[in-house]
Backbone bond lengths (Angstrom), bond angles and torsions (degrees), N, CA, C in turn:
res aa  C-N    CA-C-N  psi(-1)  N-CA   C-N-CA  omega(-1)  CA-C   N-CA-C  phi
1 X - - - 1.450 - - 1.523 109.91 -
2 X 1.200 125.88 163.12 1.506 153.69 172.08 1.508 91.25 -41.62
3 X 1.180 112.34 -62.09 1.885 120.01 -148.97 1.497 100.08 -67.98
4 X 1.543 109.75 -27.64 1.753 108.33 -150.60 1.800 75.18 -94.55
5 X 1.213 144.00 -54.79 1.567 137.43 -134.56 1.260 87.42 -98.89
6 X 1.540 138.68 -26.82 1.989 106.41 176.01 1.312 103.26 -88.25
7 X 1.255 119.04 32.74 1.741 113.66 176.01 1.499 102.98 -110.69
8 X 1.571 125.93 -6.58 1.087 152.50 -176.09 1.740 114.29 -81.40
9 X 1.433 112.21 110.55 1.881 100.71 -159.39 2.004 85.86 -95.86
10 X 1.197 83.75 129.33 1.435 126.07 -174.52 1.660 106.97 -84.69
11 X 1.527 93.76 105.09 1.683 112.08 177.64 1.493 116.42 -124.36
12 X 1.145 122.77 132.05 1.462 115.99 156.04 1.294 138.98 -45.28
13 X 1.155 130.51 101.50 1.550 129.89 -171.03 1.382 93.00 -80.50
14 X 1.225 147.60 -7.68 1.797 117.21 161.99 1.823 112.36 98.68
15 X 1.424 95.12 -17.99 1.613 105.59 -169.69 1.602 116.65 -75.17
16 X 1.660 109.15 116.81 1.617 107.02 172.49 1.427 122.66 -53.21
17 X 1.655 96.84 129.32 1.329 109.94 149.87 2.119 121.46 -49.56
18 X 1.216 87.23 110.43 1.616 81.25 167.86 1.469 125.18 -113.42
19 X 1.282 133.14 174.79 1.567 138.62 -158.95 1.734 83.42 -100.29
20 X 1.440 113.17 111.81 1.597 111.53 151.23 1.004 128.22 -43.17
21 X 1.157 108.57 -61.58 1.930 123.49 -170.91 2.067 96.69 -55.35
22 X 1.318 106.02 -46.87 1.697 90.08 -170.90 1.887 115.73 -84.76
23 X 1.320 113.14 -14.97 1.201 125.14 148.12 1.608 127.78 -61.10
24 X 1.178 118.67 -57.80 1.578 115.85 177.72 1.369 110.70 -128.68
25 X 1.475 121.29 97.05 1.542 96.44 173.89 1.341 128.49 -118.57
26 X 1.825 88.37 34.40 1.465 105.22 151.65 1.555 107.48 -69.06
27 X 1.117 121.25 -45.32 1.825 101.74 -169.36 2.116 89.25 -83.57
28 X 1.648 97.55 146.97 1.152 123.87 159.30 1.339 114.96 -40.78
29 X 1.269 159.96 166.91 1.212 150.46 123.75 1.646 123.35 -123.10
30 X 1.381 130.50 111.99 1.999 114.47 -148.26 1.481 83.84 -154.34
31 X 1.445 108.90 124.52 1.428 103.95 174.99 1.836 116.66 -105.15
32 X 1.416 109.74 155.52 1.098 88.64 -135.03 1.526 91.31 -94.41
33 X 1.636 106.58 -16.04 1.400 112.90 -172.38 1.585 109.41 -107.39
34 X 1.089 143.51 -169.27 1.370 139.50 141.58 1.231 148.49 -111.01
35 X 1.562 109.33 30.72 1.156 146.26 -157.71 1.678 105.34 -78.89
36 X 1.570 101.84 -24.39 1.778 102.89 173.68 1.391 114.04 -109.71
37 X 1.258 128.60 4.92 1.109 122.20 175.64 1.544 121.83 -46.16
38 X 1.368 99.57 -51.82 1.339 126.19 171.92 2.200 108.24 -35.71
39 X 1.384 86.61 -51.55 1.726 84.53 168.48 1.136 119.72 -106.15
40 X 1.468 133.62 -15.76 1.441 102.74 178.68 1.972 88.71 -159.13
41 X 0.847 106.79 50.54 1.640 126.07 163.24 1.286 98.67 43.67
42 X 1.208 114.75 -96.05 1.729 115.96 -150.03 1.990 98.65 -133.95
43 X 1.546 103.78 -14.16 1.106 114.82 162.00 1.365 133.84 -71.10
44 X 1.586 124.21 119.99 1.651 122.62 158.67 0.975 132.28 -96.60
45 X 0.960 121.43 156.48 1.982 122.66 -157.82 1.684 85.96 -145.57
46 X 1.683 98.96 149.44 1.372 130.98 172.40 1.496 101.33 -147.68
47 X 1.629 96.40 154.98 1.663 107.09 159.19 1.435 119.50 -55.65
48 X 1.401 117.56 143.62 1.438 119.79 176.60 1.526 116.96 -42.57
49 X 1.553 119.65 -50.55 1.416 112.57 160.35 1.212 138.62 -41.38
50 X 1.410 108.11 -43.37 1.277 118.10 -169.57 2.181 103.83 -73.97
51 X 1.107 95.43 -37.12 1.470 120.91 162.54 1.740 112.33 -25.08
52 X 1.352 94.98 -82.20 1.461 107.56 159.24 1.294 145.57 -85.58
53 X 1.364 115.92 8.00 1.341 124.59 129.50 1.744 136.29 -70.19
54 X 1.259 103.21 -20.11 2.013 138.40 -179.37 1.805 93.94 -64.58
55 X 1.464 102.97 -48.95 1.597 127.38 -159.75 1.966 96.12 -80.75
56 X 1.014 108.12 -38.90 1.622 106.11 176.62 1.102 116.01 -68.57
57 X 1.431 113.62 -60.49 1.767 118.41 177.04 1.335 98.37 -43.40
58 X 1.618 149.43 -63.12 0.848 169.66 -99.68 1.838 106.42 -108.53
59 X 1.485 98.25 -52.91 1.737 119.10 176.09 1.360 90.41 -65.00
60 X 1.655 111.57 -58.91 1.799 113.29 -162.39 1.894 115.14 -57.47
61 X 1.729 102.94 -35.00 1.353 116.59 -178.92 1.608 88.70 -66.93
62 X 1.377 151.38 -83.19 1.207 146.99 175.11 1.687 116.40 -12.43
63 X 1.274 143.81 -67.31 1.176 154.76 -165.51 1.758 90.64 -71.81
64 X 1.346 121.26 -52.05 1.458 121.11 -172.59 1.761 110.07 -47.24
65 X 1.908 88.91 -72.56 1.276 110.06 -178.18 1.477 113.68 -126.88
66 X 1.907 107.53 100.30 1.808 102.81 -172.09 1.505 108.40 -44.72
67 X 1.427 106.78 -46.17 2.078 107.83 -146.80 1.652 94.25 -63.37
68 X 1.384 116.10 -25.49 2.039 105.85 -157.71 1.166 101.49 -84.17
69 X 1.630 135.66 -157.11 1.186 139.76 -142.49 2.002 92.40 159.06
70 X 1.191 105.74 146.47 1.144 98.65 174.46 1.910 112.62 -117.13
71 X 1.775 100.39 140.85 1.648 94.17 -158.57 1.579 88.03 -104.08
72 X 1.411 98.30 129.41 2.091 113.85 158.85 1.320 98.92 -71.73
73 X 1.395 122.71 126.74 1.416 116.14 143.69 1.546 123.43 -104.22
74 X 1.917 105.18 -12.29 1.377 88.13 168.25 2.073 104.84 -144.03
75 X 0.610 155.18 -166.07 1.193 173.10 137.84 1.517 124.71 -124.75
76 X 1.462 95.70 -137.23 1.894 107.17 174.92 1.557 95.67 -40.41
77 X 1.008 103.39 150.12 1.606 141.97 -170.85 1.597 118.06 -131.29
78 X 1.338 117.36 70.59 1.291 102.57 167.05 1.872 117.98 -37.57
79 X 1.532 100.47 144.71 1.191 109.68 -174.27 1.469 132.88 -53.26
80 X 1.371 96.53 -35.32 1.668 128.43 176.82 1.317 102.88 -71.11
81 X 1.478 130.95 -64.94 1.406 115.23 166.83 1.248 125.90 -48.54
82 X 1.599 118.37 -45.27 1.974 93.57 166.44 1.320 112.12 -68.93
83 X 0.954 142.28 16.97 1.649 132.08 -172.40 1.780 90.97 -96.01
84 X 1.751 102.86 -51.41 1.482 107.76 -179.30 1.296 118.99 -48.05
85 X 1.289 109.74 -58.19 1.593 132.03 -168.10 1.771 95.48 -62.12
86 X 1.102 125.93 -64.89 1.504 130.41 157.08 1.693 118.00 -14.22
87 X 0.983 104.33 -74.33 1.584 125.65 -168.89 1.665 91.18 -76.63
88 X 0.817 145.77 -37.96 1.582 135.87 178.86 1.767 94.90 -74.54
89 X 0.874 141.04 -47.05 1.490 128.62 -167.66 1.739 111.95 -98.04
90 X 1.049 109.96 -11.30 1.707 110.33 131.92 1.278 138.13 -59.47
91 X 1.076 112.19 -41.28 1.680 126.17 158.14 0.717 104.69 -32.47
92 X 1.312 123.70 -90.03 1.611 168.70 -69.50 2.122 71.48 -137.68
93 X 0.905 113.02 -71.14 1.798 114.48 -169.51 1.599 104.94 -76.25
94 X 1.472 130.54 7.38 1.201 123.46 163.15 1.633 128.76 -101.88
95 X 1.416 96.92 1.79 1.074 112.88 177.58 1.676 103.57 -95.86
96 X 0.877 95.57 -35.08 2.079 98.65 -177.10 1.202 115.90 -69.88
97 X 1.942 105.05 -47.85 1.309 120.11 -166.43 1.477 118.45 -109.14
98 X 1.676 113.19 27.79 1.676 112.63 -179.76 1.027 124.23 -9.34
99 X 1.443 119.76 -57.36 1.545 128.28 -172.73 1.313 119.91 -56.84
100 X 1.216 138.70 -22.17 1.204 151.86 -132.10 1.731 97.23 -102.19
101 X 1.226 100.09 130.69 1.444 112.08 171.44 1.514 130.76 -68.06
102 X 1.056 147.45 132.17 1.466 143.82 -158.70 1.994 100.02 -44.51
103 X 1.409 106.49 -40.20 1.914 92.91 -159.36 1.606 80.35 -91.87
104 X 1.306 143.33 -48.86 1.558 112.83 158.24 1.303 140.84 -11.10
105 X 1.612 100.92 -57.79 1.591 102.95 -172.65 1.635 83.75 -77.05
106 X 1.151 149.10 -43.71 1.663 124.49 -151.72 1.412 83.86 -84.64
107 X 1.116 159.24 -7.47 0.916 138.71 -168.54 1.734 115.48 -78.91
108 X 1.549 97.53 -55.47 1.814 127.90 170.59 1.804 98.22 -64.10
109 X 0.953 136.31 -64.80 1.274 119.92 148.86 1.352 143.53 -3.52
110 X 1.366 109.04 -65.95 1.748 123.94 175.58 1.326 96.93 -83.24
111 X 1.367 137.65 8.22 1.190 114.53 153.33 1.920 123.80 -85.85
112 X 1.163 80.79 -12.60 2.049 84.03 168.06 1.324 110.17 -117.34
113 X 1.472 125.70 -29.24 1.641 128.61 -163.02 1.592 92.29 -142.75
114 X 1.599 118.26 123.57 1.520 139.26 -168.73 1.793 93.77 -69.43
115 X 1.418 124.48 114.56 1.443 125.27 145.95 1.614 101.86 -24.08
116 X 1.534 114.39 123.90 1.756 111.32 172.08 1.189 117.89 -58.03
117 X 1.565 107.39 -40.85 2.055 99.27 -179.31 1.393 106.37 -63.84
118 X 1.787 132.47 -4.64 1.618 96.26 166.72 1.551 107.50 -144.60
119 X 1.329 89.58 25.66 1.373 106.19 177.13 1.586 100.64 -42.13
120 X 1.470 113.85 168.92 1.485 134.59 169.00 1.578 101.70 -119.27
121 X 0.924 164.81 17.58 1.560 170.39 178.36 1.260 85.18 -85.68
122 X 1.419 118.01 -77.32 1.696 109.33 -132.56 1.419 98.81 -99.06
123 X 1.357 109.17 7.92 1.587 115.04 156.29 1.208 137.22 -76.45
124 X 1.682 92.97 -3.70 2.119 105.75 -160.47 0.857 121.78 58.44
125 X 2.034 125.65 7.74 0.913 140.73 -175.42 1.749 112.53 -85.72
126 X 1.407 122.73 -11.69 1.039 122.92 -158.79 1.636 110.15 -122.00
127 X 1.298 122.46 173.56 1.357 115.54 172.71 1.420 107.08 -158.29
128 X 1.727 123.72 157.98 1.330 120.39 169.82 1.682 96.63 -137.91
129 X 1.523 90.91 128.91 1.557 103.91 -166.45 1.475 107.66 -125.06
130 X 1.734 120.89 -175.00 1.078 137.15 -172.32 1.459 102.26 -153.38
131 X 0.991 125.86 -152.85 1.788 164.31 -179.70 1.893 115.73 -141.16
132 X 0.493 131.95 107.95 1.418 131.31 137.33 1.451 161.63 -68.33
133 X 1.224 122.66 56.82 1.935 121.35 -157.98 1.122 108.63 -79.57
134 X 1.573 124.34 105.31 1.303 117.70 159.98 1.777 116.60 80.66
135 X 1.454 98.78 17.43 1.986 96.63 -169.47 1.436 105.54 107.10
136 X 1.152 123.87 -26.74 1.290 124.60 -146.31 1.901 101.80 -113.85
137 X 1.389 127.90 101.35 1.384 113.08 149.71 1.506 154.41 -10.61
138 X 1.061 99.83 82.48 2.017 88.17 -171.66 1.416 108.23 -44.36
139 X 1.782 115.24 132.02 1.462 102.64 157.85 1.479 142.06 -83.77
140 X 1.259 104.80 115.99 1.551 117.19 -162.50 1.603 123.40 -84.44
141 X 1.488 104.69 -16.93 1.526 126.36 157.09 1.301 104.65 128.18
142 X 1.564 126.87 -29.61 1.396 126.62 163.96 1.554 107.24 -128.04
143 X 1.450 114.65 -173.34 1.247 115.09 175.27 1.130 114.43 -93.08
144 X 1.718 138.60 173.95 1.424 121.86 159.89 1.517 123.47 -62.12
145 X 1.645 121.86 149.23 1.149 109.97 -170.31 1.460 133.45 32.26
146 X 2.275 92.73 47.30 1.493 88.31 159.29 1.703 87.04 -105.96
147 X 1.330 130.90 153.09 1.101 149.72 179.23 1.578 108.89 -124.10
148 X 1.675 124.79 24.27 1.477 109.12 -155.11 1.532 80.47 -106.92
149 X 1.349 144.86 -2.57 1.246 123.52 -164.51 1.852 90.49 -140.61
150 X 1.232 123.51 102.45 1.735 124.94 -174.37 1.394 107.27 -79.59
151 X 1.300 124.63 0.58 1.509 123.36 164.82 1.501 98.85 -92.33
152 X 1.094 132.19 -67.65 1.408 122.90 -151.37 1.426 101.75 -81.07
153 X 1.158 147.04 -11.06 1.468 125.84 164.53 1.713 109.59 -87.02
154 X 1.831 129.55 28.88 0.909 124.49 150.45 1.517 133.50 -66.09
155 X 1.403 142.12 125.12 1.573 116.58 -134.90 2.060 94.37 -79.38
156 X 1.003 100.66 4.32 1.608 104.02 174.97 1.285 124.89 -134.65
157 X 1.585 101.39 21.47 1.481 85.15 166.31 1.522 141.32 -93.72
158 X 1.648 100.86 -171.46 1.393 93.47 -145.19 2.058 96.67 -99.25
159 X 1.367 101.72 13.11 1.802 100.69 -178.33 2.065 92.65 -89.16
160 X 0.992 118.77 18.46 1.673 101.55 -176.93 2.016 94.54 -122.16
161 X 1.508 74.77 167.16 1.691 66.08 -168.28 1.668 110.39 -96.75
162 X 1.579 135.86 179.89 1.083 138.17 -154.97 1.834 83.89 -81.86
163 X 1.062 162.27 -101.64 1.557 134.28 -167.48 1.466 132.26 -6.85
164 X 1.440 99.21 -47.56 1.491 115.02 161.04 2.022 115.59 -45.41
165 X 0.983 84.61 -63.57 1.632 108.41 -163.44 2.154 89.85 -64.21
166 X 1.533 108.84 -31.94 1.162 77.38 -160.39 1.836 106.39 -88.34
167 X 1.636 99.41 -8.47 1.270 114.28 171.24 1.506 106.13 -56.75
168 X 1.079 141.43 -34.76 1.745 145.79 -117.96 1.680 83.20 -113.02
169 X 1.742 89.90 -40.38 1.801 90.56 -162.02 1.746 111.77 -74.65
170 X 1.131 104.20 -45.10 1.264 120.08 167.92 1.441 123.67 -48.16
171 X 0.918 136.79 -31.63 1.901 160.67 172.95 1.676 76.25 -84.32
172 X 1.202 154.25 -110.29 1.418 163.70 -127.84 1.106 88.76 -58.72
173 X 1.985 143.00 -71.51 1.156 133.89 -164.62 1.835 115.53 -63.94
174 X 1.337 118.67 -16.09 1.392 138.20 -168.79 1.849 82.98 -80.80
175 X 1.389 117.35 -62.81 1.787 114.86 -154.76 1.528 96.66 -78.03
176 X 1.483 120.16 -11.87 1.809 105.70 -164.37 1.519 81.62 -87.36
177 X 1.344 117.89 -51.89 1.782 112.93 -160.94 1.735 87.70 -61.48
């Protein structure tokens, strides 16, 4: 939650940004918007850790399921774009939720779009992923960064159907191992 991670004193660990695509290009990498072009074109970058953790899911997604591949649609996060993406779904939740107190709304907020001071985006710390079979998208019950329905992008809820759910689980058991 919001409350527990800005209580968290925020240091630079020092760790390079690296190029996904020239590190693993077993996983896909396709962005979905064009909101980073502007900083880093058609390229995504993660921390070296995150790198080789990207590469495990990736071996484990292989042994699970040979034909899929797993697709990045987002990584590094320029700062300015989470600030945007941030500040638009505050809006967007101040109109619903008037009443709501400033660490409320960031709170209901950071549950779809990361507060920037502890965001993981613009750390290279973060990622937004999929499945891939054959060209084809697994259906997971919504798209990435759809936010129009706050029940069904719960990673368990109960408005998606049992394909859905078993897609959801499979992507979740692939990133925990």
């Amino acid at each position: 939650s919001y409350r527990e991670l800005k209580e968290i004193v925020i240091k630079d660990c020092k760790e390079e940004l690296l190029e996904v695509q020239k590190c693993l290009p077993e996983v896909l990498a396709q962005y979905q918007q064009s909101d980073m072009y502007a900083y880093t074109k058609n390229s995504f970058f993660l921390r070296k850790s995150c790198i080789k953790m990207l590469k495990k899911a990736s071996d484990f997604l292989k042994k699970v399921l040979p034909n899929a591949k797993l697709l990045l649609v987002y990584a590094y996060r320029h700062p300015d774009v989470q600030q945007k993406y941030f500040c638009e779904q505050c809006d967007l939740m101040k109109q619903k939720y008037d009443f709501l107190e400033k660490e409320q709304l960031f709170e209901m907020v950071h549950q779809l779009i990361a507060v920037p001071k502890v965001a993981g985006h613009p750390t290279g710390g973060a990622i937004d992923l999929t499945i891939q079979v054959e060209g084809k998208t697994l259906d997971m019950g919504t798209k990435i960064a759809d936010f129009s329905d706050s029940e069904k992008i719960k990673p368990f809820s109960k408005q998606i159907t049992d394909v859905q759910q078993k897609n959801r689980l499979l992507l979740r058991s692939i990133m925990v191992q």
